[in-house]
Backbone as CSV, one residue per row, in Angstrom:
resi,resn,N_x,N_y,N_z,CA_x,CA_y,CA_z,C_x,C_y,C_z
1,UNK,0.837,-1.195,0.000,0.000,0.000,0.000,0.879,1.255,0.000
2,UNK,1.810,1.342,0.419,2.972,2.325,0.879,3.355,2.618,-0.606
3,UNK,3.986,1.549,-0.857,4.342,1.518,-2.165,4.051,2.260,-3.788
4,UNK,2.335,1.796,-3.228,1.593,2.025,-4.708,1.226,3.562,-4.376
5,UNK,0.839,4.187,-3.026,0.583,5.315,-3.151,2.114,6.496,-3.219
6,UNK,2.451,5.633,-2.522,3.825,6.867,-3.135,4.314,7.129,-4.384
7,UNK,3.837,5.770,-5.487,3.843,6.189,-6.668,5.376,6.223,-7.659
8,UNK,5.665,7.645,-8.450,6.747,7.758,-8.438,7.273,9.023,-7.865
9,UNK,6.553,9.428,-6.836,7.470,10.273,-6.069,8.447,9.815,-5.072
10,UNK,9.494,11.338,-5.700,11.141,10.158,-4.827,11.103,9.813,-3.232
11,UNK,11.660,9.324,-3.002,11.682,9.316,-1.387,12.175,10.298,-0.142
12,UNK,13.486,11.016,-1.027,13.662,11.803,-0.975,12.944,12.875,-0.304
13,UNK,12.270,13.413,-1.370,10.741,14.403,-1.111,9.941,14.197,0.247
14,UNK,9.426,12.153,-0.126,8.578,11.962,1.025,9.030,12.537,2.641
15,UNK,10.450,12.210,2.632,11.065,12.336,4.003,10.869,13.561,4.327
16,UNK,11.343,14.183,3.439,11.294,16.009,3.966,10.065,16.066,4.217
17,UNK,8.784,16.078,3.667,7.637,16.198,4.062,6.978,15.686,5.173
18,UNK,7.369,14.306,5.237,7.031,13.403,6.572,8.167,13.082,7.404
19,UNK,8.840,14.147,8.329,10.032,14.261,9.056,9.796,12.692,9.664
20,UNK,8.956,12.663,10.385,8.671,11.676,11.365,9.229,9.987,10.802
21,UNK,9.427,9.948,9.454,10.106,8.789,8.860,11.818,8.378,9.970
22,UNK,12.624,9.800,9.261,13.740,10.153,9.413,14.551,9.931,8.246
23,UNK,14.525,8.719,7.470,15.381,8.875,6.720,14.890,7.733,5.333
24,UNK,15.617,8.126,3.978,15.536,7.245,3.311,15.269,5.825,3.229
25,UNK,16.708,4.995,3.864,16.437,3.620,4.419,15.294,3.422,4.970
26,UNK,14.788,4.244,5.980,13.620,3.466,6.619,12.205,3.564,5.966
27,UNK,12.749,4.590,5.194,11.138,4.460,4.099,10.892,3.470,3.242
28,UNK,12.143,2.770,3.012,12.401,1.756,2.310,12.006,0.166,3.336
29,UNK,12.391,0.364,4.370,12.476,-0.315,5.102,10.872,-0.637,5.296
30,UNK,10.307,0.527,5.472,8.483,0.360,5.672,8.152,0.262,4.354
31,UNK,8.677,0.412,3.215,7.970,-0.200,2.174,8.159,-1.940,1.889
32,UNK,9.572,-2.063,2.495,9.689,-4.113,2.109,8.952,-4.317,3.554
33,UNK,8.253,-4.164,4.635,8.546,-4.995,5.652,9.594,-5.029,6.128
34,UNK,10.584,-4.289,6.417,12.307,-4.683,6.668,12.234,-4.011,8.343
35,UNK,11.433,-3.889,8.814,11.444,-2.917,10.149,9.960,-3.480,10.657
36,UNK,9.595,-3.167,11.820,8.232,-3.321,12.582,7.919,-1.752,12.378
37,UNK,6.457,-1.804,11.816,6.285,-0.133,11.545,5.109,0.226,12.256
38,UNK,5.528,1.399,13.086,4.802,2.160,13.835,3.264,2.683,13.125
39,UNK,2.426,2.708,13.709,1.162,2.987,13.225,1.191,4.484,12.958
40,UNK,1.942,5.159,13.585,1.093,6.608,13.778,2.007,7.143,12.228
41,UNK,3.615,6.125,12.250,3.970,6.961,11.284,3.345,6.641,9.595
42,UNK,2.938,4.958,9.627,1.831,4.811,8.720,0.966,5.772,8.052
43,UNK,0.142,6.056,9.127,-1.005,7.198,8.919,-0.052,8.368,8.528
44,UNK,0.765,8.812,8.840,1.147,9.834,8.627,1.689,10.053,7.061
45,UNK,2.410,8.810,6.719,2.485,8.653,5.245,1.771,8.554,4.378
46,UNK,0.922,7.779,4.921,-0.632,7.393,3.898,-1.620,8.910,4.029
47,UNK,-1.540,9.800,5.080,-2.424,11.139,4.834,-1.518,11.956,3.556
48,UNK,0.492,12.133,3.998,0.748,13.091,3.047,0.436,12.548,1.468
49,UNK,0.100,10.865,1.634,-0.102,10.494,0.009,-1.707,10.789,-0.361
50,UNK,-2.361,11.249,0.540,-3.757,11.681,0.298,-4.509,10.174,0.081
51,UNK,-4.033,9.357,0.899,-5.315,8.129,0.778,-6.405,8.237,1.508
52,UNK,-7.229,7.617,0.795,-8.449,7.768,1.296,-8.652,7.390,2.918
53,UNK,-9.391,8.117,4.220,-9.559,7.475,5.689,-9.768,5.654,5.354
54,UNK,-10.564,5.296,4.519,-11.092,3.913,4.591,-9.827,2.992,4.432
55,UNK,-8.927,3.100,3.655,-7.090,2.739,3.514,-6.215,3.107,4.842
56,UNK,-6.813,4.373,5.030,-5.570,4.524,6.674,-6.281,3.392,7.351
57,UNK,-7.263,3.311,7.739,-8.361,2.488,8.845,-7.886,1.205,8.422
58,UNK,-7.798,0.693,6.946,-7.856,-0.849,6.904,-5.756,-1.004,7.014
59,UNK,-4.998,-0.005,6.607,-3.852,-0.004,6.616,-3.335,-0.286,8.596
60,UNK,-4.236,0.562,9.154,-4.203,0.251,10.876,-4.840,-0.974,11.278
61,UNK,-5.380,-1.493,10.536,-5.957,-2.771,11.035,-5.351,-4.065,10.860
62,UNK,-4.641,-3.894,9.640,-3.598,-4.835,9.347,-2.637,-4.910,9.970
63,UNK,-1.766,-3.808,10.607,-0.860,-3.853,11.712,-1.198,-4.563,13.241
64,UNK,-2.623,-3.934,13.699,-2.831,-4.466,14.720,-2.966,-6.380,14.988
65,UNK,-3.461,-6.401,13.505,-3.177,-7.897,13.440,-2.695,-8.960,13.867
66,UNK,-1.353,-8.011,12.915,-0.040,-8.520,12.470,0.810,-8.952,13.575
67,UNK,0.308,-8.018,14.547,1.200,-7.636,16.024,0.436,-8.580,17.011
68,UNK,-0.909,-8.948,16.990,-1.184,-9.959,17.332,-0.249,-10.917,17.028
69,UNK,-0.439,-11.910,15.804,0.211,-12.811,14.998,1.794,-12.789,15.777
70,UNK,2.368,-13.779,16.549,3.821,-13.733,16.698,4.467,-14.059,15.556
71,UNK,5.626,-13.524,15.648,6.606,-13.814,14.292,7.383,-14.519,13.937
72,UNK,6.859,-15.658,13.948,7.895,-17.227,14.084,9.028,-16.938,12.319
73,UNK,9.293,-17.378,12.370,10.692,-17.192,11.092,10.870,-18.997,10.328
74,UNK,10.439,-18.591,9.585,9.889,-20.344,8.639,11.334,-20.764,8.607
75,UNK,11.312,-22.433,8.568,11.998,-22.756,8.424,13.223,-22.878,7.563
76,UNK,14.333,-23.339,7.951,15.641,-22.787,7.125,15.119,-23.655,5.543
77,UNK,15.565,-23.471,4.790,15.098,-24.016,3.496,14.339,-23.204,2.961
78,UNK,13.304,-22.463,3.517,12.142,-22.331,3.009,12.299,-21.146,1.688
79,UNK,11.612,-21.635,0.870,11.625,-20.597,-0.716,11.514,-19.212,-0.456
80,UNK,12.223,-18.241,-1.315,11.949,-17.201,-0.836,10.531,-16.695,-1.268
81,UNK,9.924,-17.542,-2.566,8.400,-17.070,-2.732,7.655,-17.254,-1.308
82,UNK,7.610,-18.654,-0.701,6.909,-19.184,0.576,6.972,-17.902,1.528
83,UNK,8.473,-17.612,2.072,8.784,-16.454,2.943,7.712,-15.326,2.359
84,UNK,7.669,-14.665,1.151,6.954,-13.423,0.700,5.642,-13.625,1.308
85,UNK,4.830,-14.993,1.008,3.646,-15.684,1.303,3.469,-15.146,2.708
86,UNK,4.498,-15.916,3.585,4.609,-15.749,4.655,4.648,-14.163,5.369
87,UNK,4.872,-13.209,5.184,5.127,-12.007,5.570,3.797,-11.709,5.334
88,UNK,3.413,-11.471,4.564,2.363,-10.866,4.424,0.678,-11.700,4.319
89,UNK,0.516,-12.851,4.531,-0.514,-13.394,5.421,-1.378,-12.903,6.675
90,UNK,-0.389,-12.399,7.433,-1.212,-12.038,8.653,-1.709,-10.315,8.453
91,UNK,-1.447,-9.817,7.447,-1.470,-8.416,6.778,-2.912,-8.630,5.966
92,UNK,-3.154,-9.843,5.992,-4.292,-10.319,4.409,-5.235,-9.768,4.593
93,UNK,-6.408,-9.186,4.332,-8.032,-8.894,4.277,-8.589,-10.627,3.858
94,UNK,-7.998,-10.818,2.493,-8.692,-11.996,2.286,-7.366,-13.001,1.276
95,UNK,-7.604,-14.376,2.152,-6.959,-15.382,1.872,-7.869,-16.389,0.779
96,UNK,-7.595,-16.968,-0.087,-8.637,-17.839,-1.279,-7.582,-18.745,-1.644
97,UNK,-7.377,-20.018,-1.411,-7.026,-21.078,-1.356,-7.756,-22.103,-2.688
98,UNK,-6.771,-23.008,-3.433,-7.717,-23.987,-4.090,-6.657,-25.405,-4.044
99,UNK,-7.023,-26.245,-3.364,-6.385,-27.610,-3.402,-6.741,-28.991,-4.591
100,UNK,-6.125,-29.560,-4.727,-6.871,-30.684,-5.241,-6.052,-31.766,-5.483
101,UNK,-4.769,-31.902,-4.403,-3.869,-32.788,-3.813,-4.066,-32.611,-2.420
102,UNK,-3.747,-32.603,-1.663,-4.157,-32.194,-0.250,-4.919,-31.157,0.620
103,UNK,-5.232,-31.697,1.076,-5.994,-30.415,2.484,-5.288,-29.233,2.397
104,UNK,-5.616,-28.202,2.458,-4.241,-26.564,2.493,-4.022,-27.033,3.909
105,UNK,-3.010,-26.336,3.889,-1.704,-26.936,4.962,-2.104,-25.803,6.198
106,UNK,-3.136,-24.532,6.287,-3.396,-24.028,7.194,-4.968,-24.908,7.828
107,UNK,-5.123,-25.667,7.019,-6.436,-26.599,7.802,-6.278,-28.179,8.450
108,UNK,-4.783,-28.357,7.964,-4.466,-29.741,8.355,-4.124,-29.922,9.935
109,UNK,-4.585,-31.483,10.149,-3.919,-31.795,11.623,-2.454,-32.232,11.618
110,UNK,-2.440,-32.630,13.100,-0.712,-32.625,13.223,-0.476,-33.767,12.439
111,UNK,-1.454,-35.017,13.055,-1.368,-36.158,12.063,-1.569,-36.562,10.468
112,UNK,-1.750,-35.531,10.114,-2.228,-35.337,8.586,-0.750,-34.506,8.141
113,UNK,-0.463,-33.731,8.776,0.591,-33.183,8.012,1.871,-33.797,8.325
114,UNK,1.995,-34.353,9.695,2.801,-35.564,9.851,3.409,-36.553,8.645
115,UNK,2.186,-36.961,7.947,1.894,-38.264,7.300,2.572,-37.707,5.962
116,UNK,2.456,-36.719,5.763,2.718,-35.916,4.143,4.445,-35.694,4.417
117,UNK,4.417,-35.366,5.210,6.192,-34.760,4.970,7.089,-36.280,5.485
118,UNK,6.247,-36.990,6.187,7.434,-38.368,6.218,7.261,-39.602,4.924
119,UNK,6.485,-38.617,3.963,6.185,-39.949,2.789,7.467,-39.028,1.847
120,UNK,7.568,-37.750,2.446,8.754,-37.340,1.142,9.539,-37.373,1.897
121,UNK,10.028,-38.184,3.361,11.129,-37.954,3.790,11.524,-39.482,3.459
122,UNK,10.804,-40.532,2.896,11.161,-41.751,2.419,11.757,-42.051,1.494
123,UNK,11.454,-40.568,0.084,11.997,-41.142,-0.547,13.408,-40.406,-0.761
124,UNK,14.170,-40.078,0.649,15.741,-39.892,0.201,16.734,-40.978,0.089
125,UNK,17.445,-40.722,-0.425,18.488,-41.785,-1.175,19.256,-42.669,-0.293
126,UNK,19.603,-41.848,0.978,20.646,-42.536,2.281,20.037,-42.509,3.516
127,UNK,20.302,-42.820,4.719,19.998,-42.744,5.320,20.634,-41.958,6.239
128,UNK,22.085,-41.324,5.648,21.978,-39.742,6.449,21.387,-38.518,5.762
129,UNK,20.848,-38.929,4.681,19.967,-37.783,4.095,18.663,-37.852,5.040
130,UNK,18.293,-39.073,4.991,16.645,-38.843,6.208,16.822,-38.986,7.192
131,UNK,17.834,-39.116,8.116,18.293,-38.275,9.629,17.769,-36.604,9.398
132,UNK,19.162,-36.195,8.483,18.949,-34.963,7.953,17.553,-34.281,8.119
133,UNK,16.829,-34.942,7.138,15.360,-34.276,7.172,14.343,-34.626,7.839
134,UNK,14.693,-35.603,8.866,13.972,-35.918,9.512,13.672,-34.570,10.456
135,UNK,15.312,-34.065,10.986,15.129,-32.816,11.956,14.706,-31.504,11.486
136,UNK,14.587,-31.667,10.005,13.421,-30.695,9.120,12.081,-30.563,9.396
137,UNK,11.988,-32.052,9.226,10.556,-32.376,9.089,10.087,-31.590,10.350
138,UNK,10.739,-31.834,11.943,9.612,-31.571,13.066,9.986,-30.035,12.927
139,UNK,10.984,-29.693,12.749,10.714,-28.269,12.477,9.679,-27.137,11.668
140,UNK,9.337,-28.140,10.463,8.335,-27.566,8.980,7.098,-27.759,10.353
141,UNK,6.836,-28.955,10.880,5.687,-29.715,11.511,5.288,-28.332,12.463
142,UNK,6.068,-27.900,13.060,6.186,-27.385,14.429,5.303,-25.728,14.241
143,UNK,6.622,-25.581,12.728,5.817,-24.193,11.840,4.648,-24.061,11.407
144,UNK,4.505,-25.436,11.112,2.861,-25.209,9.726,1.687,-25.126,11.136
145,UNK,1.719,-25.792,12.589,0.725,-25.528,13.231,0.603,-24.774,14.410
146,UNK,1.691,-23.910,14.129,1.742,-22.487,14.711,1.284,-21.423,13.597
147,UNK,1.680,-21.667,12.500,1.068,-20.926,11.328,-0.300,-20.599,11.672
148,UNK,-1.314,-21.913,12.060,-2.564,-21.369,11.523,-3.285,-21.018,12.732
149,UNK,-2.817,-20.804,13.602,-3.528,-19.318,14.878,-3.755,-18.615,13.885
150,UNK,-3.384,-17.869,12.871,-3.674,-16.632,12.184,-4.924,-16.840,11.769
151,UNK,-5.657,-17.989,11.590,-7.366,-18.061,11.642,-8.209,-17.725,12.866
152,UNK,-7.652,-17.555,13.673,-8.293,-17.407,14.921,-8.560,-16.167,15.315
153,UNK,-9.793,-15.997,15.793,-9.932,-14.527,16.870,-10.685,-14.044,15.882
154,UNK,-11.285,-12.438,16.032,-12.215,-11.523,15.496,-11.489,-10.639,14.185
155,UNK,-9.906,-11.079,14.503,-9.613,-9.944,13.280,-9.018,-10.857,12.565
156,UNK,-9.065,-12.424,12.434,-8.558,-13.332,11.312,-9.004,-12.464,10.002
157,UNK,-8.413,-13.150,8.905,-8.735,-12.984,7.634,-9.444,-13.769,7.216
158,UNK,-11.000,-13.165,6.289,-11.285,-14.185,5.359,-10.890,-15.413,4.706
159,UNK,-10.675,-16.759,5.534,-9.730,-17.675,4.604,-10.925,-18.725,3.732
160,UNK,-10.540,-18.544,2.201,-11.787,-19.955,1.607,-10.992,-20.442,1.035
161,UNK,-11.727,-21.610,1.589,-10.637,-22.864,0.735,-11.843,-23.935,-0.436
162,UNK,-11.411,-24.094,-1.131,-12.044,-25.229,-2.374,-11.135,-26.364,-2.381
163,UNK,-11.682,-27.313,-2.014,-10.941,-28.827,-1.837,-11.451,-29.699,-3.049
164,UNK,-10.314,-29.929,-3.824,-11.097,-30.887,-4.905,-11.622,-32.334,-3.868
165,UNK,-13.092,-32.779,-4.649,-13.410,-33.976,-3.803,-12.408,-34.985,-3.644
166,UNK,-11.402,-35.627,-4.507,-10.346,-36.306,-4.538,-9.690,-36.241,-3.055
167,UNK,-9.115,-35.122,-2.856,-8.530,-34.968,-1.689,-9.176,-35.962,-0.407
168,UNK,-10.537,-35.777,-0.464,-11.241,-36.647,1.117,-10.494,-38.192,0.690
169,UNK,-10.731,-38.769,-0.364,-10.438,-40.079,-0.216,-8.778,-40.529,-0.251
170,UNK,-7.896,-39.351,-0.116,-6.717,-39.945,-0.214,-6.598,-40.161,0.997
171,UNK,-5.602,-41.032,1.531,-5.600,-41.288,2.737,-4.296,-41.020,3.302
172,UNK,-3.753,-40.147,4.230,-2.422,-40.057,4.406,-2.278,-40.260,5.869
173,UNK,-1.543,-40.931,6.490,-0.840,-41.482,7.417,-2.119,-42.753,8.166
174,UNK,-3.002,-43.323,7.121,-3.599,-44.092,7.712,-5.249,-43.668,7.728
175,UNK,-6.156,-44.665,8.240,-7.508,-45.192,8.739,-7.413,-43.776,9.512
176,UNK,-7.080,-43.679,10.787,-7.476,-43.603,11.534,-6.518,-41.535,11.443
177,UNK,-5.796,-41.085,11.024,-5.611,-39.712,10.903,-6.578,-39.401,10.033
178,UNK,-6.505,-39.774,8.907,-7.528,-39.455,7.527,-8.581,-39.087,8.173
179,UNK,-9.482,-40.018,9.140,-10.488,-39.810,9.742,-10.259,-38.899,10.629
180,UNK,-9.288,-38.494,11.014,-9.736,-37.201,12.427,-9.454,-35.576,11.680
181,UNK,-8.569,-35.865,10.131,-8.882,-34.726,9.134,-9.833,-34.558,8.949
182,UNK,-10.310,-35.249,8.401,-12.081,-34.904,7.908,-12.376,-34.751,8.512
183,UNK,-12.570,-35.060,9.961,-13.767,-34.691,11.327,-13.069,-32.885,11.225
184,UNK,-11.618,-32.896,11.706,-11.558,-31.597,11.620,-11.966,-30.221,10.666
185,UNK,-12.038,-31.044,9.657,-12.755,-30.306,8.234,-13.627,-30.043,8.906
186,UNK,-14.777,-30.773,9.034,-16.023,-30.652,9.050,-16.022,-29.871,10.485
187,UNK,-15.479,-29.840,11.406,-15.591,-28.665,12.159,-15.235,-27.195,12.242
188,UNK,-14.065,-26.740,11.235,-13.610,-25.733,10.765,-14.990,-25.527,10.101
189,UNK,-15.405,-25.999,9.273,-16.573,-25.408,8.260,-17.886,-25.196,8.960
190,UNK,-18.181,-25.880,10.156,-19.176,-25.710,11.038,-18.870,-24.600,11.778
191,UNK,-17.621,-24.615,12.523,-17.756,-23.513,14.146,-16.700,-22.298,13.523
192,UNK,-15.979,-21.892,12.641,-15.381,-21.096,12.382,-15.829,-19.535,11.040
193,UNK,-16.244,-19.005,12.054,-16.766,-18.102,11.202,-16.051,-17.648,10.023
194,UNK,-14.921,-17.094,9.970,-13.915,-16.388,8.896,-13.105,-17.337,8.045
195,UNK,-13.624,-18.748,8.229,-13.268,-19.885,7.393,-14.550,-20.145,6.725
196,UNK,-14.344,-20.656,5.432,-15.272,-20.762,4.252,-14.957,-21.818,3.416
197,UNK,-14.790,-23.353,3.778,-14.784,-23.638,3.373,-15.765,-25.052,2.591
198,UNK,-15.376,-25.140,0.955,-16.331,-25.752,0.124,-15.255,-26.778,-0.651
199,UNK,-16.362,-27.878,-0.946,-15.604,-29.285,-1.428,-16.278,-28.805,-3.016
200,UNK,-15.120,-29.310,-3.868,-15.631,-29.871,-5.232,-15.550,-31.007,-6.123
201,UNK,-16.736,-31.098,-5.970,-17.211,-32.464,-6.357,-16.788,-32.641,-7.688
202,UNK,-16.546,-33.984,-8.346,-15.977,-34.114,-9.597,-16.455,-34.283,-10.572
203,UNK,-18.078,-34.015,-10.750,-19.011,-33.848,-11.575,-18.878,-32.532,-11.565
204,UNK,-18.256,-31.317,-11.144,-18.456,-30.511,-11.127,-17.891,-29.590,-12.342
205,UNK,-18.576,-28.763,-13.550,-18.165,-28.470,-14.315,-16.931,-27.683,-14.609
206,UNK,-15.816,-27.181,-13.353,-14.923,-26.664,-13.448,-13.591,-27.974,-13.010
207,UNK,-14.082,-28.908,-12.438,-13.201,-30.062,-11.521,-12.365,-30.348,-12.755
208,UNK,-10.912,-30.479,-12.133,-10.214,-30.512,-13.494,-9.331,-30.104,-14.763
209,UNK,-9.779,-28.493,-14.445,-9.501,-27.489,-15.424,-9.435,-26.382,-14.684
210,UNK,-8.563,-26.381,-12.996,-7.853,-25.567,-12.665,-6.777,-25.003,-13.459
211,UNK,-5.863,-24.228,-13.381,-5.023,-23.330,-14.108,-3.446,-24.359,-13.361
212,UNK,-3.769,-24.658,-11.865,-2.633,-24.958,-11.188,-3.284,-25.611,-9.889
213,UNK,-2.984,-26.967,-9.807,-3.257,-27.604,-8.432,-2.981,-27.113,-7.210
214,UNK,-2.773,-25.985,-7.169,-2.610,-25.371,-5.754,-2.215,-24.214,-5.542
215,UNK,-3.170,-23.411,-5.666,-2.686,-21.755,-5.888,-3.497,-21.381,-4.291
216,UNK,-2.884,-20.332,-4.240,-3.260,-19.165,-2.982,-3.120,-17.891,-3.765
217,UNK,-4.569,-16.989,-3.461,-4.459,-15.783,-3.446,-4.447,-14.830,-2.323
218,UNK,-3.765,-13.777,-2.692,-3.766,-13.301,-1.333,-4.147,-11.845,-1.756
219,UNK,-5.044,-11.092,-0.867,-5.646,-9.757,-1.194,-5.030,-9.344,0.535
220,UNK,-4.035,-8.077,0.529,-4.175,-7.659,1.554,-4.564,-6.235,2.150
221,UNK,-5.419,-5.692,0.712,-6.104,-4.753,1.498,-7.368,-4.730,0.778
222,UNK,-7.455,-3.730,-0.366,-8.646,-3.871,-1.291,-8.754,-4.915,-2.402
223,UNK,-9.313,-4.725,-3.127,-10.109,-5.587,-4.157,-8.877,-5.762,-5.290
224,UNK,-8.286,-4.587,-5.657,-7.308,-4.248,-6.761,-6.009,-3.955,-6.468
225,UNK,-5.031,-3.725,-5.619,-4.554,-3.535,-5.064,-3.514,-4.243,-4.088
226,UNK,-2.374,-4.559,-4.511,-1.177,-5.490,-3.153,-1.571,-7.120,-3.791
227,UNK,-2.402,-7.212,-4.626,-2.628,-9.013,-5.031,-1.502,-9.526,-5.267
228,UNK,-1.180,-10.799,-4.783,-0.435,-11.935,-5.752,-1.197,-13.180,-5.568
229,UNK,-0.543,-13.908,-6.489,-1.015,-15.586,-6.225,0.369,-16.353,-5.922
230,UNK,0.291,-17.469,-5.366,1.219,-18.028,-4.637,1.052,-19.469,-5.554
231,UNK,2.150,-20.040,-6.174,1.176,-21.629,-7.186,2.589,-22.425,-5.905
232,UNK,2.020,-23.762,-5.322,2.759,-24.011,-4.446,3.146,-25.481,-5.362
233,UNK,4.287,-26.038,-5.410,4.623,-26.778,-5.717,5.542,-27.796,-4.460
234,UNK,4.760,-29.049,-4.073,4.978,-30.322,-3.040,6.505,-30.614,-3.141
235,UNK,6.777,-29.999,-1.983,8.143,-29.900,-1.306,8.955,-29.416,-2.145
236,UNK,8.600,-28.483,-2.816,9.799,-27.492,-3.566,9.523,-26.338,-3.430
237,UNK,10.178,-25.228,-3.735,10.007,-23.982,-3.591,8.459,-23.782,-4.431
238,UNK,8.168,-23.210,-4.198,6.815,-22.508,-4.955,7.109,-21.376,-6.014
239,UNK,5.785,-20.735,-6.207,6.492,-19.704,-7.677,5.480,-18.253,-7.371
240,UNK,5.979,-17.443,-7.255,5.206,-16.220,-6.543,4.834,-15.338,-7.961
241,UNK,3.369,-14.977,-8.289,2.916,-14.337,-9.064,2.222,-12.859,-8.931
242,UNK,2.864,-12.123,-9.364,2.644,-10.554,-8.896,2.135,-9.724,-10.208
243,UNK,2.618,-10.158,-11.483,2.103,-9.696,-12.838,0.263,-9.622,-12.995
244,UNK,-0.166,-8.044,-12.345,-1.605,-7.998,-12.680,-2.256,-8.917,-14.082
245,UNK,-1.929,-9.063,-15.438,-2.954,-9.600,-15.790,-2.379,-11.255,-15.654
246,UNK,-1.645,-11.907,-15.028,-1.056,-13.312,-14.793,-2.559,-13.374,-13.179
247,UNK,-2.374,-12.356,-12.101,-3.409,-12.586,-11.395,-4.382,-12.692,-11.675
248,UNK,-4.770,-11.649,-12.570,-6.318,-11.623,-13.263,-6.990,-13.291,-13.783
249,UNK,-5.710,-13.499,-14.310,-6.090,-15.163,-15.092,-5.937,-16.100,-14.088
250,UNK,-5.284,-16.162,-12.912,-5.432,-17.037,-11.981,-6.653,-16.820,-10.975
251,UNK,-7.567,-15.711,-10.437,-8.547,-15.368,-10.244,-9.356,-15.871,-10.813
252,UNK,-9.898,-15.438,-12.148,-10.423,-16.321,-12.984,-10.737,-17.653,-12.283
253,UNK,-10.248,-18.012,-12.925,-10.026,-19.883,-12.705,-10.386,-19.980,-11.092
254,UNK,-9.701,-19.232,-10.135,-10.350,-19.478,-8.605,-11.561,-18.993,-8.410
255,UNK,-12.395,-18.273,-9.011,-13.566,-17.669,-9.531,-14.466,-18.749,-9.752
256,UNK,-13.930,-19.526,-10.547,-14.602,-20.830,-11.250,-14.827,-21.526,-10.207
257,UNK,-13.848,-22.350,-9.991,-14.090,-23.448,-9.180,-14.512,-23.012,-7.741
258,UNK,-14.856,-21.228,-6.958,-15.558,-21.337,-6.015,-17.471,-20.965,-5.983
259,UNK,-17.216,-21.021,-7.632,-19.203,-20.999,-7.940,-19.111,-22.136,-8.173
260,UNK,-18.683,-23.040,-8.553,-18.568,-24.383,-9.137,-18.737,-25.314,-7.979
261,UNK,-17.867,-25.006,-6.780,-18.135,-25.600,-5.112,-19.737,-26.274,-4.753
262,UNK,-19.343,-26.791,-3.728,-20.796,-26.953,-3.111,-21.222,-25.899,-1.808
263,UNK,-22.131,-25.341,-1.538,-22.214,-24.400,-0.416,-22.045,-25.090,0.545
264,UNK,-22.174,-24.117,1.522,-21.210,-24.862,3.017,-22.319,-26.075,3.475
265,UNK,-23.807,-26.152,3.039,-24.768,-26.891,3.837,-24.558,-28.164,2.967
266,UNK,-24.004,-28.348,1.906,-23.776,-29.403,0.653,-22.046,-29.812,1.171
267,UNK,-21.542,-29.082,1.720,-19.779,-29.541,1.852,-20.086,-30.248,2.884
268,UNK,-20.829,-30.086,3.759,-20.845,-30.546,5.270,-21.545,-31.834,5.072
269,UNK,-22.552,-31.854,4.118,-22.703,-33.240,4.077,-21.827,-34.395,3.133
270,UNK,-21.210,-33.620,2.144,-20.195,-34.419,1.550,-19.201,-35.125,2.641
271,UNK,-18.629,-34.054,3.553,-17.810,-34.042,4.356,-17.991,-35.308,5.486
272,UNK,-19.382,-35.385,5.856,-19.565,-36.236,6.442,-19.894,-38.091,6.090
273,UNK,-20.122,-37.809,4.810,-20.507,-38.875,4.234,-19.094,-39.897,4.214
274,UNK,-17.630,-38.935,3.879,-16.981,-39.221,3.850,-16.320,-39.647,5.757
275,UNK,-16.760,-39.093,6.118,-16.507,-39.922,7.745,-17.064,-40.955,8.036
276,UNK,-18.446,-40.902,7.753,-18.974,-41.950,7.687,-18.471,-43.567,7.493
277,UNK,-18.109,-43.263,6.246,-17.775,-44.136,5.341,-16.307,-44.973,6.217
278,UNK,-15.235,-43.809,6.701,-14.571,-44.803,7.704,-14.810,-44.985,9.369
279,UNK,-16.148,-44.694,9.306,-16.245,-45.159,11.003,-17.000,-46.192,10.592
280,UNK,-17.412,-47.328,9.609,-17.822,-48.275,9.411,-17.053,-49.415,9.876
């Protein structure tokens, strides 16, 4: 937001005008995230750029967040697209998720995400390579379910997720995790207000003809404004998309497949059918 309203005026300029910065670097610094940034001097930048009150208000709200949110530091490895992901998540207005290999990794249990990172820790070559990643693994483990507090409380972000139906029947780490995922599904989608999530069924006229098996969008203030998409690729770095009409076309397509969904009173019974099916 900093960014786009300052425009191409130099920085230079800004400082003199908005003493309260102090200096170049740190304007820079509050434009990457490179500093914890004070609210008042926020507002103070965002008035000399003449943004609108409704931008200062949602620009202060995102901080207070944020500052909620502790600042755990992802694990060593991690892509620098993931990290970008990461920074600016707890900043989000609205999170839009589309799976159709696994559960998104902010809805999974310990035992579910357990099950996923020790099937790629099998297939290393030695067995001091999976020592190695073994002490990865509880580290990624440790991250991904501290990660998703950021759903929690009154000022979470909008998070929707679209689960291709496929996903319920894979089964990862067993009978008996598989089954306490899905139960957890089906309670995220019941008791969590600012979670939204919908299954798609494979009759469904978009199932299929995603753009990318696993994209995240991320909106962190308005409608037009700060977007990227995130396309995550299973245990490799991911690929961070910031090119407005590359978003436009990945929107799209997440567009699709969340009219294409089943509403939450149709997921919940999918959802359950599929529990069902292993408490037999």
């Amino acid at each position: 937001m900093l960014q786009q309203y300052r425009g191409g005026k130099p920085q230079a300029e800004v400082v003199a005008a908005v003493p309260e910065i102090g200096s170049v670097p740190t304007l820079s610094r509050y434009e990457n995230s490179g500093v914890e940034m004070k609210p008042e001097k926020v507002s103070a930048l965002l008035r000399y750029y003449g943004a609108p009150q409704k931008d200062i208000d949602e620009a202060l709200e995102c901080l207070a967040r944020a500052k909620q949110w502790p600042g755990w530091t992802p694990p060593a490895g991690s892509s620098e697209a993931f990290r970008a992901l990461y920074a600016v998540e707890s900043r989000a207005k609205i999170i839009r998720v589309y799976q159709e290999s696994n559960v998104p990794g902010m809805l999974q249990t310990r035992g579910y995400a357990k099950a996923l990172m020790r099937d790629f820790n099998r297939t290393q070559p030695d067995d001091g390579q999976q020592c190695k990643r073994q002490e990865e693994l509880e580290e990624r483990l440790e991250f991904r379910m501290r990660r998703q507090t950021l759903l929690d409380g009154d000022n979470a972000p909008m998070y929707e997720a679209v689960i291709a139906e496929p996903v319920l029947l894979m089964q990862r780490g067993g009978v008996l995790a598989h089954r306490e995922q899905l139960r957890h599904l089906y309670s995220v989608a019941e008791n969590k207000p600012r979670v939204r999530l919908r299954v798609l069924r494979g009759s469904a006229p978009s199932a299929g003809s995603a753009l990318h098996n696993a994209m995240t969008l991320i909106k962190p203030f308005d409608e037009e404004k700060g977007r990227f998409v995130y396309l995550e690729n299973r245990n490799r770095g991911g690929e961070l998309i910031t090119d407005e009409a590359e978003i436009e076309t990945y929107m799209a397509s997440l567009d699709d497949l969340w009219l294409d969904a089943c509403d939450k009173t149709e997921t919940m019974k999918v959802l359950k059918h599929y529990i069902d099916q292993l408490s037999d």
